[in-house]
N, C-alpha and C positions, 0 to 999 in steps of 0.2 A: 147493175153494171157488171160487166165482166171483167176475169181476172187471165190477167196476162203472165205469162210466164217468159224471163229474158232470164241472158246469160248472164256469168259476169264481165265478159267482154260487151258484150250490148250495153252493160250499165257504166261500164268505164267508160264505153265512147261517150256515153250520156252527159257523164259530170265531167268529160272533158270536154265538149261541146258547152258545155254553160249553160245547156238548159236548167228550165225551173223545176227541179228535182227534188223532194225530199224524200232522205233515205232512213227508212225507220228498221232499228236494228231491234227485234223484240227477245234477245237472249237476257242475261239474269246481266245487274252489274259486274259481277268478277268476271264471267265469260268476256263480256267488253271492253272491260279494261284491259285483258291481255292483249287484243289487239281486235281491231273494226275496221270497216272502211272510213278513210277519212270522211268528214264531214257528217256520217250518220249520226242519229240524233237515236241514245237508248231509250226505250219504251218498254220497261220490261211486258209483257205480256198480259200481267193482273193490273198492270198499272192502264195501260192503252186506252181504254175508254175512258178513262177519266181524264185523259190531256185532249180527247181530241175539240173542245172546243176550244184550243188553242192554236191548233192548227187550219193552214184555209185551206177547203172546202174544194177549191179546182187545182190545187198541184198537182201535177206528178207526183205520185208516192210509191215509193219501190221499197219491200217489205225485205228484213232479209233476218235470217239466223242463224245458227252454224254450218246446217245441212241444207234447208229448203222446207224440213216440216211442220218445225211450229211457222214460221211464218205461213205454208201453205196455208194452215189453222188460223192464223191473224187476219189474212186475205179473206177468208171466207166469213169472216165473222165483221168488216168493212166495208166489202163489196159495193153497198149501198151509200157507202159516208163519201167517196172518191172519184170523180170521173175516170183519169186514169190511174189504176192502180196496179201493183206488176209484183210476183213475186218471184227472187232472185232464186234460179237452180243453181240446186249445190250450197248456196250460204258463203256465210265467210270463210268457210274450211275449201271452197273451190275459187275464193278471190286470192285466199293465201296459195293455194298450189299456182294459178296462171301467174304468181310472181308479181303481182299488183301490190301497191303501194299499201302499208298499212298503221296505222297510230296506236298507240299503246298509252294509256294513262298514268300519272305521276301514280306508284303502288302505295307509296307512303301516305298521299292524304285521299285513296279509296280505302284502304286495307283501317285506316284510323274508324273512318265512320264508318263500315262497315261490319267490323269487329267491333266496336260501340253499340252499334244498334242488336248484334248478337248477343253480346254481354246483357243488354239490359233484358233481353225476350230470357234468356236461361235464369236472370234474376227474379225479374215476374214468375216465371214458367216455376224456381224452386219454392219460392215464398210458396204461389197457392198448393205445390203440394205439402210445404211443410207445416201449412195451418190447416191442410182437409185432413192429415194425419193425425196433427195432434188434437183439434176439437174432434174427428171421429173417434180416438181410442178414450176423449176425458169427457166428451160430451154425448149428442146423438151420433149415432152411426150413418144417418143421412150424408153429413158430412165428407164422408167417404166419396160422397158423388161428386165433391169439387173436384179431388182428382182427376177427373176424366178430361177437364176442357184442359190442362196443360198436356196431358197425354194425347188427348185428340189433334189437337194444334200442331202438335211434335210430330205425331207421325204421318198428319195432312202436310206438310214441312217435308218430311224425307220423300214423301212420295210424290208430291206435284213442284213441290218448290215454292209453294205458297206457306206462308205462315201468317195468321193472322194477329197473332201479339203484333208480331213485327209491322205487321203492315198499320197497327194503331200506333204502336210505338213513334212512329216513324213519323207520325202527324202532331207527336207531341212538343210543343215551342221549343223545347231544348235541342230536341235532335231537327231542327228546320236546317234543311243544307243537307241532309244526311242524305248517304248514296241507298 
């Protein structure tokens, strides 16, 4: 399928016509909570393929994220799952300039779970380096090599915005509900 590129005027007449439209916003939680288009439903990005057997199959789906890139990037990697599929130019940083309407999330119960789920990846992330440190310096030095996966994690985390503690974390009963 091909992918269509609309404005955010074209998408506003969209969802005020009442077509059958879902609007998937693939930026991070905190980027969304400050403020989306109403009605988009967040998919962070690393998460997307795993919701879409959630979603049906012939809607309209209009992709969108703060600029127009990563979703450019989400579109192309859907293309095939959508009939109509459309990514929004510009993102929500050119819905927010035309003066369009926009929702902002309760910060207090995103920033809770959110900063919850960070807590516990830097509590994992310090336990395993402070038990590769201490069985490498009292035991084998092998050990040493635990360090890496919290350092790798950390710095695949700064640089893509993926972390995968977090993203196990995240699946653990405790944190069910967690943004």
């Amino acid at each position: 399928m091909s992918i269509k590129n609309i404005s955010v005027s074209e998408l506003h007449t969209m969802t005020l016509q009442g077509k059958d439209l879902l609007i998937i916003d693939v930026r991070t939680s905190a980027e969304f909570n400050r403020g989306h288009i109403p009605t988009a439903l967040n998919l962070h990005g690393s998460s997307l393929r795993s919701h879409l057997s959630e979603l049906p199959p012939t809607t309209t789906v209009a992709i969108v994220c703060q600029s127009g890139g990563r979703s450019q990037l989400a579109c192309e990697g859907l293309r095939r799952e959508f009939k109509g599929l459309s990514n929004v130019d510009g993102g929500t940083a050119a819905w927010i300039r035309a003066g369009l309407p926009v929702e902002k999330e309760n910060k207090n119960m995103h920033q809770t779970s959110d900063s919850k789920l960070r807590r516990q990846t830097h509590l994992v992330a310090g336990i395993m380096l402070t038990t590769a440190l201490a069985m490498g310096f009292t035991g084998h030095p092998a050990w040493f090599y635990l360090a890496c996966l919290p350092a790798f994690g950390l710095m695949l985390d700064a640089i893509t915005g993926i972390c995968p503690m977090t993203l196990m974390l995240k699946k653990a009963p405790w944190n069910s509900g967690a943004a």
